[in-house]
Steps between C-alpha positions, in 0.01 A plus 500: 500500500421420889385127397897496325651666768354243707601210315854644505515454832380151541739394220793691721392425848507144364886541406782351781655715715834418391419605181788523277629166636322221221534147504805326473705208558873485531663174391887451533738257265812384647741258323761252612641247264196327295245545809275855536360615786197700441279704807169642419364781740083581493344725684244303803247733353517437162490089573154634688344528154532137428573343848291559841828622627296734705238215650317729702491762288556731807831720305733313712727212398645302780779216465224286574329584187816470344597166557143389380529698169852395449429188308220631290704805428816259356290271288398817354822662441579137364190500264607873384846476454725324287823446299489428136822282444570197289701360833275211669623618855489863433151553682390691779401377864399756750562495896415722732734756563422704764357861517628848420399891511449708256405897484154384423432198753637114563560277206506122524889351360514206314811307369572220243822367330520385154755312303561758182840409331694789364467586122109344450201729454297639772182640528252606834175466448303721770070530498465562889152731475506535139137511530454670838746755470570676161776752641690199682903521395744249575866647559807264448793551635822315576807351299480215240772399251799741675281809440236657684103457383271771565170514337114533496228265482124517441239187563356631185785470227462217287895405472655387753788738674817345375728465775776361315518482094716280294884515522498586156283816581565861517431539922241723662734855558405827584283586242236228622544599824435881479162379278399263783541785789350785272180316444528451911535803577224608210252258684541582847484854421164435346357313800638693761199659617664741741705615247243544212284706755803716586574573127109603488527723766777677355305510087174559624486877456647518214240662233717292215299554197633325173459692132545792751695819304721790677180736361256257677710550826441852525138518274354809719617734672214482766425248750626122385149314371658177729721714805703214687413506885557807715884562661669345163760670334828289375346204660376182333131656428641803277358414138532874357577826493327784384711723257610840600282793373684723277848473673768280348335436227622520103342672203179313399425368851749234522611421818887586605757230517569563837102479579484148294785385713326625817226296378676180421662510835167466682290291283388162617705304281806676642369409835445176461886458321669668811249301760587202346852529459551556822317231633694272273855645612380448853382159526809380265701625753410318748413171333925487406609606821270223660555266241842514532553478875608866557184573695195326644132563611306311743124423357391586813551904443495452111197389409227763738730775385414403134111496575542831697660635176225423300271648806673846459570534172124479454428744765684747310327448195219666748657705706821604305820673668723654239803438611443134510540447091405176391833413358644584852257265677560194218907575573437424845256233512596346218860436709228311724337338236838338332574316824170302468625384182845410583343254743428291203824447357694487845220162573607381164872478586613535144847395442795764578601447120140517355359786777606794293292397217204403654484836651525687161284264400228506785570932490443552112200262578327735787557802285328362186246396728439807676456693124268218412312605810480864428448461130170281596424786767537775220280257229211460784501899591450581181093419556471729793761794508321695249217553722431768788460240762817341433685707817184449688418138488854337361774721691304553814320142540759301347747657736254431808480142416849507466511635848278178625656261345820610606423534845357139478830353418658706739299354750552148394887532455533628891297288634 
Protein backbone atom coordinates (compact mmCIF):
# COMPACT_ATOMS: atom_id res chain seq x y z
CA UNK A 1 0.00 0.00 0.00
CA UNK A 2 2.96 2.64 0.83
CA UNK A 3 4.87 1.50 -2.54
CA UNK A 4 1.06 2.58 -4.30
CA UNK A 5 0.64 5.44 -2.32
CA UNK A 6 3.90 6.42 -3.51
CA UNK A 7 3.44 5.90 -7.02
CA UNK A 8 0.25 7.97 -6.71
CA UNK A 9 2.07 10.70 -6.03
CA UNK A 10 4.67 10.63 -8.68
CA UNK A 11 1.90 10.04 -11.26
CA UNK A 12 0.09 13.37 -9.63
CA UNK A 13 3.03 15.50 -8.81
CA UNK A 14 3.79 14.84 -12.48
CA UNK A 15 0.29 16.45 -13.53
CA UNK A 16 0.34 20.54 -14.69
CA UNK A 17 -0.60 22.95 -12.47
CA UNK A 18 -3.27 24.25 -14.52
CA UNK A 19 -4.80 21.15 -14.44
CA UNK A 20 -8.18 21.16 -15.80
CA UNK A 21 -6.98 23.37 -18.70
CA UNK A 22 -5.94 20.37 -21.65
CA UNK A 23 -4.65 20.98 -24.90
CA UNK A 24 -6.29 22.83 -27.41
CA UNK A 25 -6.22 24.84 -30.41
CA UNK A 26 -8.74 27.40 -31.49
CA UNK A 27 -9.11 27.89 -35.24
CA UNK A 28 -11.56 30.59 -36.67
CA UNK A 29 -13.51 30.47 -40.32
CA UNK A 30 -14.52 33.66 -41.73
CA UNK A 31 -16.18 34.02 -45.19
CA UNK A 32 -16.44 36.76 -47.77
CA UNK A 33 -17.63 36.05 -51.24
CA UNK A 34 -15.72 32.74 -52.63
CA UNK A 35 -12.43 33.54 -50.46
CA UNK A 36 -12.11 32.06 -46.52
CA UNK A 37 -10.08 33.32 -44.11
CA UNK A 38 -9.02 30.78 -41.67
CA UNK A 39 -6.66 31.60 -38.16
CA UNK A 40 -5.26 28.78 -36.24
CA UNK A 41 -4.22 29.53 -32.51
CA UNK A 42 -1.55 26.81 -30.64
CA UNK A 43 -0.40 27.06 -27.55
CA UNK A 44 3.91 28.04 -27.57
CA UNK A 45 4.00 25.09 -25.26
CA UNK A 46 2.38 22.63 -27.03
CA UNK A 47 4.60 23.56 -30.44
CA UNK A 48 7.55 22.74 -27.62
CA UNK A 49 6.76 19.06 -28.11
CA UNK A 50 7.71 19.07 -31.71
CA UNK A 51 9.68 22.39 -32.13
CA UNK A 52 12.74 23.69 -29.85
CA UNK A 53 10.48 26.59 -29.24
CA UNK A 54 12.04 26.69 -25.88
CA UNK A 55 15.99 26.54 -27.18
CA UNK A 56 17.41 26.74 -23.92
CA UNK A 57 15.23 24.77 -22.27
CA UNK A 58 15.44 27.27 -19.31
CA UNK A 59 11.03 27.57 -18.94
CA UNK A 60 11.24 30.86 -20.55
CA UNK A 61 10.27 31.75 -24.12
CA UNK A 62 11.54 35.03 -25.35
CA UNK A 63 10.52 36.77 -28.80
CA UNK A 64 13.86 35.87 -29.69
CA UNK A 65 13.11 32.29 -29.52
CA UNK A 66 10.10 33.05 -31.21
CA UNK A 67 11.12 34.43 -34.29
CA UNK A 68 13.59 31.41 -34.68
CA UNK A 69 10.79 28.80 -34.12
CA UNK A 70 8.39 30.68 -36.23
CA UNK A 71 9.25 29.07 -39.48
CA UNK A 72 9.63 25.57 -38.23
CA UNK A 73 6.45 25.95 -36.31
CA UNK A 74 4.41 27.03 -39.86
CA UNK A 75 5.82 24.32 -42.04
CA UNK A 76 4.45 22.22 -39.41
CA UNK A 77 1.07 23.58 -39.07
CA UNK A 78 1.33 23.38 -43.00
CA UNK A 79 2.37 19.62 -42.94
CA UNK A 80 -0.62 19.00 -40.28
CA UNK A 81 -3.30 20.80 -41.64
CA UNK A 82 -5.32 20.71 -44.57
CA UNK A 83 -8.51 21.19 -46.65
CA UNK A 84 -10.03 18.35 -48.51
CA UNK A 85 -11.75 20.13 -51.56
CA UNK A 86 -12.08 19.23 -55.20
CA UNK A 87 -11.20 23.21 -55.88
CA UNK A 88 -7.42 23.43 -57.26
CA UNK A 89 -6.96 26.85 -55.34
CA UNK A 90 -8.79 25.88 -52.29
CA UNK A 91 -5.50 25.09 -50.21
CA UNK A 92 -4.05 26.39 -47.23
CA UNK A 93 -0.88 28.75 -46.81
CA UNK A 94 0.06 29.81 -43.39
CA UNK A 95 1.71 33.29 -42.25
CA UNK A 96 2.60 34.35 -39.23
CA UNK A 97 0.11 36.02 -37.38
CA UNK A 98 1.19 37.39 -34.44
CA UNK A 99 0.78 36.27 -30.73
CA UNK A 100 -2.08 36.08 -28.25
CA UNK A 101 -2.96 35.14 -24.42
CA UNK A 102 -4.77 32.71 -23.24
CA UNK A 103 -5.86 31.60 -19.46
CA UNK A 104 -3.22 28.98 -19.79
CA UNK A 105 -0.09 30.84 -21.44
CA UNK A 106 0.89 32.56 -25.08
CA UNK A 107 -0.14 30.88 -28.25
CA UNK A 108 1.57 31.49 -31.58
CA UNK A 109 -1.38 32.95 -34.49
CA UNK A 110 -1.20 31.88 -37.80
CA UNK A 111 -3.33 32.98 -40.85
CA UNK A 112 -4.01 31.70 -44.44
CA UNK A 113 -6.69 32.51 -47.12
CA UNK A 114 -8.16 30.05 -49.39
CA UNK A 115 -10.26 30.28 -52.46
CA UNK A 116 -13.49 27.92 -51.41
CA UNK A 117 -16.48 28.79 -53.75
CA UNK A 118 -19.86 28.62 -52.17
CA UNK A 119 -21.97 25.38 -52.60
CA UNK A 120 -18.69 22.75 -53.06
CA UNK A 121 -17.72 20.30 -50.32
CA UNK A 122 -15.40 21.02 -47.57
CA UNK A 123 -13.53 19.14 -45.34
CA UNK A 124 -10.40 20.11 -42.55
CA UNK A 125 -8.15 17.73 -42.11
CA UNK A 126 -6.23 18.39 -38.65
CA UNK A 127 -3.21 15.69 -37.18
CA UNK A 128 -1.18 18.44 -35.20
CA UNK A 129 0.25 15.87 -32.23
CA UNK A 130 -1.84 13.05 -33.16
CA UNK A 131 0.94 11.03 -31.93
CA UNK A 132 2.32 13.21 -29.12
CA UNK A 133 -0.74 14.24 -27.64
CA UNK A 134 -3.79 11.84 -27.41
CA UNK A 135 -6.16 14.39 -25.45
CA UNK A 136 -5.31 17.29 -28.06
CA UNK A 137 -8.91 18.94 -29.38
CA UNK A 138 -9.22 21.29 -32.06
CA UNK A 139 -12.24 23.85 -31.57
CA UNK A 140 -13.75 25.59 -34.72
CA UNK A 141 -15.41 28.39 -34.64
CA UNK A 142 -16.58 31.16 -36.94
CA UNK A 143 -19.26 31.65 -39.83
CA UNK A 144 -19.24 29.78 -43.22
CA UNK A 145 -22.12 29.63 -45.73
CA UNK A 146 -24.43 32.59 -43.82
CA UNK A 147 -24.46 30.46 -40.64
CA UNK A 148 -22.23 30.10 -37.86
CA UNK A 149 -19.75 26.78 -37.53
CA UNK A 150 -18.90 25.60 -34.23
CA UNK A 151 -17.38 22.27 -33.72
CA UNK A 152 -14.71 19.83 -32.36
CA UNK A 153 -11.80 18.25 -33.76
CA UNK A 154 -9.42 15.45 -32.74
CA UNK A 155 -5.82 14.64 -34.60
CA UNK A 156 -6.99 11.16 -34.09
CA UNK A 157 -10.39 10.83 -36.10
CA UNK A 158 -10.01 9.22 -39.25
CA UNK A 159 -12.64 11.53 -41.31
CA UNK A 160 -11.97 14.59 -41.91
CA UNK A 161 -14.19 17.47 -39.98
CA UNK A 162 -16.51 18.62 -42.70
CA UNK A 163 -16.59 22.20 -42.72
CA UNK A 164 -18.99 22.61 -45.38
CA UNK A 165 -21.18 19.57 -46.96
CA UNK A 166 -22.89 19.52 -50.25
CA UNK A 167 -25.66 22.05 -51.13
CA UNK A 168 -27.83 19.26 -51.52
CA UNK A 169 -27.17 18.23 -47.79
CA UNK A 170 -29.11 18.40 -44.69
CA UNK A 171 -26.55 21.23 -42.70
CA UNK A 172 -24.76 20.67 -39.42
CA UNK A 173 -27.71 22.19 -36.70
CA UNK A 174 -27.97 21.93 -33.21
CA UNK A 175 -28.10 18.49 -32.70
CA UNK A 176 -24.35 18.09 -33.99
CA UNK A 177 -23.41 20.79 -32.12
CA UNK A 178 -24.68 19.83 -28.59
CA UNK A 179 -22.83 16.14 -29.48
CA UNK A 180 -19.59 17.97 -30.35
CA UNK A 181 -19.60 20.18 -26.93
CA UNK A 182 -20.92 17.18 -24.73
CA UNK A 183 -18.07 14.96 -25.67
CA UNK A 184 -15.91 18.39 -24.79
CA UNK A 185 -17.06 18.89 -21.91
CA UNK A 186 -17.03 14.82 -21.15
CA UNK A 187 -13.20 14.97 -21.99
CA UNK A 188 -12.03 17.84 -20.19
CA UNK A 189 -13.85 16.77 -17.24
CA UNK A 190 -11.91 13.56 -17.40
CA UNK A 191 -8.49 15.21 -17.65
CA UNK A 192 -8.95 17.90 -15.42
CA UNK A 193 -6.82 16.79 -12.74
CA UNK A 194 -7.79 19.43 -10.23
CA UNK A 195 -11.11 18.61 -10.63
CA UNK A 196 -10.93 14.74 -10.49
CA UNK A 197 -8.89 15.18 -7.17
CA UNK A 198 -11.60 17.50 -5.80
CA UNK A 199 -14.41 14.97 -6.62
CA UNK A 200 -12.05 12.36 -4.64
CA UNK A 201 -11.81 14.38 -1.80
CA UNK A 202 -15.37 14.77 -1.49
CA UNK A 203 -16.14 10.34 -2.26
CA UNK A 204 -13.36 9.23 -0.39
CA UNK A 205 -15.10 8.42 2.88
CA UNK A 206 -17.77 7.08 1.66
CA UNK A 207 -17.95 3.22 2.93
CA UNK A 208 -20.15 2.55 -0.51
CA UNK A 209 -20.49 -1.10 -0.49
CA UNK A 210 -22.43 -2.66 -3.56
CA UNK A 211 -24.89 -5.98 -2.97
CA UNK A 212 -25.16 -4.04 0.37
CA UNK A 213 -28.99 -4.69 2.02
CA UNK A 214 -30.93 -2.25 4.60
CA UNK A 215 -30.33 -5.55 7.15
CA UNK A 216 -26.56 -5.42 6.26
CA UNK A 217 -26.60 -1.63 7.23
CA UNK A 218 -27.55 -2.16 10.64
CA UNK A 219 -26.16 -6.18 11.05
CA UNK A 220 -25.28 -5.69 14.98
CA UNK A 221 -26.23 -3.86 17.33
CA UNK A 222 -22.66 -3.54 18.88
CA UNK A 223 -19.71 -1.79 17.68
CA UNK A 224 -19.61 -1.53 13.54
CA UNK A 225 -16.91 -4.51 12.43
CA UNK A 226 -15.48 -1.42 9.86
CA UNK A 227 -16.42 2.10 12.20
CA UNK A 228 -15.70 5.11 9.70
CA UNK A 229 -13.07 7.57 11.31
CA UNK A 230 -13.68 9.29 14.63
CA UNK A 231 -15.92 12.86 14.66
CA UNK A 232 -18.26 11.42 11.64
CA UNK A 233 -21.78 11.57 11.87
CA UNK A 234 -23.93 12.82 8.62
CA UNK A 235 -20.69 13.43 6.95
CA UNK A 236 -19.29 11.68 3.88
CA UNK A 237 -17.63 8.69 6.07
CA UNK A 238 -21.14 7.51 7.63
CA UNK A 239 -21.62 3.89 6.03
CA UNK A 240 -24.22 2.60 8.80
CA UNK A 241 -26.22 2.68 11.49
CA UNK A 242 -26.78 0.41 14.13
CA UNK A 243 -30.56 -0.41 14.71
CA UNK A 244 -32.32 0.71 17.79
CA UNK A 245 -32.64 -1.93 20.60
CA UNK A 246 -36.11 -2.76 21.32
CA UNK A 247 -37.65 0.77 20.68
CA UNK A 248 -39.47 1.46 17.44
CA UNK A 249 -39.42 -1.63 16.40
CA UNK A 250 -42.48 -3.99 14.88
CA UNK A 251 -43.63 -7.45 15.86
CA UNK A 252 -40.99 -10.03 14.75
CA UNK A 253 -38.03 -7.62 14.97
CA UNK A 254 -38.60 -5.64 11.95
CA UNK A 255 -37.40 -2.39 12.02
CA UNK A 256 -40.07 0.73 12.05
CA UNK A 257 -40.70 2.72 8.96
CA UNK A 258 -39.71 5.72 10.49
CA UNK A 259 -36.28 3.89 11.68
CA UNK A 260 -35.73 2.54 7.87
CA UNK A 261 -36.21 6.09 6.76
CA UNK A 262 -33.81 7.35 9.46
CA UNK A 263 -31.55 4.92 7.98
CA UNK A 264 -31.89 5.72 4.34
CA UNK A 265 -31.37 9.32 5.12
CA UNK A 266 -27.82 8.72 6.37
CA UNK A 267 -26.51 5.94 4.35
CA UNK A 268 -23.62 6.51 2.04
CA UNK A 269 -25.43 6.26 -1.04
CA UNK A 270 -27.70 9.08 0.16
CA UNK A 271 -24.58 10.98 0.85
CA UNK A 272 -22.99 10.67 -2.04
CA UNK A 273 -26.58 11.69 -4.11
CA UNK A 274 -26.91 15.00 -2.02
CA UNK A 275 -22.85 15.67 -2.22
CA UNK A 276 -23.01 15.31 -5.65
CA UNK A 277 -25.94 17.14 -6.53
CA UNK A 278 -24.86 19.91 -5.08
CA UNK A 279 -21.66 20.10 -6.52
CA UNK A 280 -23.30 19.76 -9.88
CA UNK A 281 -25.95 22.67 -9.20
CA UNK A 282 -22.99 24.73 -8.12
CA UNK A 283 -20.52 24.56 -10.76
CA UNK A 284 -23.50 24.75 -13.52
CA UNK A 285 -24.19 27.84 -12.09
CA UNK A 286 -21.44 29.41 -12.63
CA UNK A 287 -20.27 27.91 -15.90
CA UNK A 288 -23.82 29.81 -17.54
CA UNK A 289 -23.40 32.88 -15.80
CA UNK A 290 -19.67 32.99 -17.09
CA UNK A 291 -20.43 31.54 -20.23
CA UNK A 292 -22.84 33.89 -20.95
CA UNK A 293 -21.16 37.17 -20.03
CA UNK A 294 -23.23 37.90 -16.86
CA UNK A 295 -20.20 37.40 -14.65
CA UNK A 296 -16.45 36.81 -14.86
CA UNK A 297 -13.44 35.35 -12.87
CA UNK A 298 -9.92 36.24 -13.20
CA UNK A 299 -7.58 32.88 -13.31
CA UNK A 300 -5.51 34.56 -11.16
CA UNK A 301 -7.92 34.02 -7.89
CA UNK A 302 -9.73 31.00 -9.62
CA UNK A 303 -7.49 28.54 -10.07
CA UNK A 304 -5.37 28.44 -6.14
CA UNK A 305 -8.85 28.68 -4.71
CA UNK A 306 -9.73 25.39 -6.59
CA UNK A 307 -6.45 23.58 -5.27
CA UNK A 308 -7.16 25.04 -1.75
CA UNK A 309 -10.61 23.36 -2.09
CA UNK A 310 -9.31 20.18 -2.69
CA UNK A 311 -6.66 21.00 0.33
CA UNK A 312 -9.63 21.39 2.81
CA UNK A 313 -12.02 19.24 1.80
CA UNK A 314 -9.40 16.58 2.51
CA UNK A 315 -8.53 17.95 5.81
CA UNK A 316 -11.94 17.35 6.85
CA UNK A 317 -12.05 13.96 5.84
CA UNK A 318 -9.40 13.99 8.96
CA UNK A 319 -10.36 16.35 11.06
CA UNK A 320 -14.18 16.71 10.43
CA UNK A 321 -16.40 19.82 11.64
CA UNK A 322 -20.07 19.00 11.51
CA UNK A 323 -21.44 21.80 10.47
CA UNK A 324 -19.40 21.90 7.39
CA UNK A 325 -21.60 19.01 5.40
CA UNK A 326 -20.09 17.91 2.40
CA UNK A 327 -22.91 18.95 0.20
CA UNK A 328 -22.48 22.49 1.74
CA UNK A 329 -18.75 22.62 0.92
CA UNK A 330 -19.36 21.10 -2.95
CA UNK A 331 -22.29 24.10 -3.18
CA UNK A 332 -19.69 26.49 -2.51
CA UNK A 333 -16.68 25.34 -4.17
CA UNK A 334 -18.20 23.89 -6.79
CA UNK A 335 -19.48 27.81 -7.67
CA UNK A 336 -15.49 28.07 -7.83
CA UNK A 337 -14.98 25.18 -9.72
CA UNK A 338 -17.64 26.11 -12.70
CA UNK A 339 -15.70 29.28 -13.46
CA UNK A 340 -12.60 27.20 -14.41
CA UNK A 341 -14.68 25.61 -16.88
CA UNK A 342 -16.40 28.48 -18.39
CA UNK A 343 -12.90 29.66 -19.32
CA UNK A 344 -13.04 27.11 -22.01
CA UNK A 345 -15.94 28.06 -23.88
CA UNK A 346 -15.50 31.95 -23.37
CA UNK A 347 -11.60 31.14 -25.36
CA UNK A 348 -13.63 29.30 -27.88
CA UNK A 349 -15.83 32.29 -28.83
CA UNK A 350 -18.68 30.17 -30.04
CA UNK A 351 -21.07 31.97 -32.16
CA UNK A 352 -23.97 34.13 -30.36
CA UNK A 353 -26.48 31.84 -32.41
CA UNK A 354 -24.67 28.47 -31.74
CA UNK A 355 -23.41 29.47 -27.84
CA UNK A 356 -26.54 28.21 -26.20
CA UNK A 357 -26.05 24.83 -27.50
CA UNK A 358 -22.65 24.30 -27.01
CA UNK A 359 -23.19 25.04 -23.43
CA UNK A 360 -25.96 22.36 -22.98
CA UNK A 361 -23.88 20.49 -24.84
CA UNK A 362 -20.41 21.02 -23.05
CA UNK A 363 -22.84 20.93 -19.40
CA UNK A 364 -24.68 17.50 -20.10
CA UNK A 365 -21.04 16.50 -21.12
CA UNK A 366 -19.28 17.43 -17.55
CA UNK A 367 -22.13 15.80 -15.73
CA UNK A 368 -21.92 12.43 -17.56
CA UNK A 369 -18.40 12.74 -16.99
CA UNK A 370 -18.35 13.43 -13.46
CA UNK A 371 -20.84 10.03 -12.89
CA UNK A 372 -18.38 8.20 -15.07
CA UNK A 373 -15.82 9.34 -12.55
CA UNK A 374 -17.62 8.29 -9.47
CA UNK A 375 -19.01 5.12 -10.93
CA UNK A 376 -15.14 4.05 -11.64
CA UNK A 377 -14.42 5.38 -7.94
CA UNK A 378 -17.34 3.14 -6.54
CA UNK A 379 -16.11 -0.08 -9.02
CA UNK A 380 -12.31 0.38 -7.60
CA UNK A 381 -13.56 0.70 -3.71
CA UNK A 382 -15.22 -2.19 -3.93
CA UNK A 383 -11.58 -4.17 -3.32
CA UNK A 384 -10.82 -2.31 -0.18
CA UNK A 385 -13.96 -0.94 1.74
CA UNK A 386 -14.81 -4.20 3.14
CA UNK A 387 -11.79 -4.27 5.17
CA UNK A 388 -10.92 -2.72 8.75
CA UNK A 389 -8.13 -0.65 7.42
CA UNK A 390 -10.13 0.95 4.88
CA UNK A 391 -10.71 4.34 7.29
CA UNK A 392 -7.19 3.91 8.37
CA UNK A 393 -5.09 3.68 5.31
CA UNK A 394 -7.72 4.95 2.38
CA UNK A 395 -9.68 7.91 4.23
CA UNK A 396 -6.81 9.09 6.34
CA UNK A 397 -3.75 8.66 3.77
CA UNK A 398 -5.59 9.27 0.73
CA UNK A 399 -6.85 12.47 2.24
CA UNK A 400 -3.13 13.43 3.37
CA UNK A 401 -1.88 13.01 -0.07
CA UNK A 402 -4.65 14.90 -1.11
CA UNK A 403 -3.48 17.54 1.25
CA UNK A 404 0.18 17.47 -0.58
CA UNK A 405 -0.75 17.46 -3.69
CA UNK A 406 -3.01 20.16 -3.25
CA UNK A 407 -0.78 22.34 -1.55
CA UNK A 408 1.71 21.66 -4.46
CA UNK A 409 -0.52 23.21 -6.98
CA UNK A 410 -1.31 25.83 -4.77
CA UNK A 411 2.11 26.70 -4.66
CA UNK A 412 2.69 26.54 -8.33
CA UNK A 413 -0.53 28.55 -9.29
CA UNK A 414 0.73 31.67 -6.90
CA UNK A 415 3.83 31.69 -7.77
Amino acid sequence: MKRLLAILCALCLSAPAWAHKGSDAYLDVRQQGSALTLQLSVALKDLDLLIPVDANADGQVTWAEVQAATPAALALLQSHTGLVSSIPGCTLHWTYDGLEARSDGAYLRAASPAACPPGTALDLRYTLFKLEDSNHRLIVTGHLDDRDLLATAAPQQAVPLALRQAVAAAPRGIAGTVWDYLQLGMHHLLQGYDHMAFLLALVLPLQLRLGSTQRDAGRTSGPHPNPPPAGEGETPGSASLPPPTGEGRGGGGRPSTAHISATAARSPWWSLLRTITAFTVGHSITLVLATLGFTSASPAWVEPVIAASIAFTALLNIYPVPVLRPERLALVFGLVHGYGFAGLLIEAAAPAGLLPWALAGFNLGVEAGQLSAVAAWVLLSQVVVRQPWYGRVVVRGGSWLLVALAAYWFWLRVV
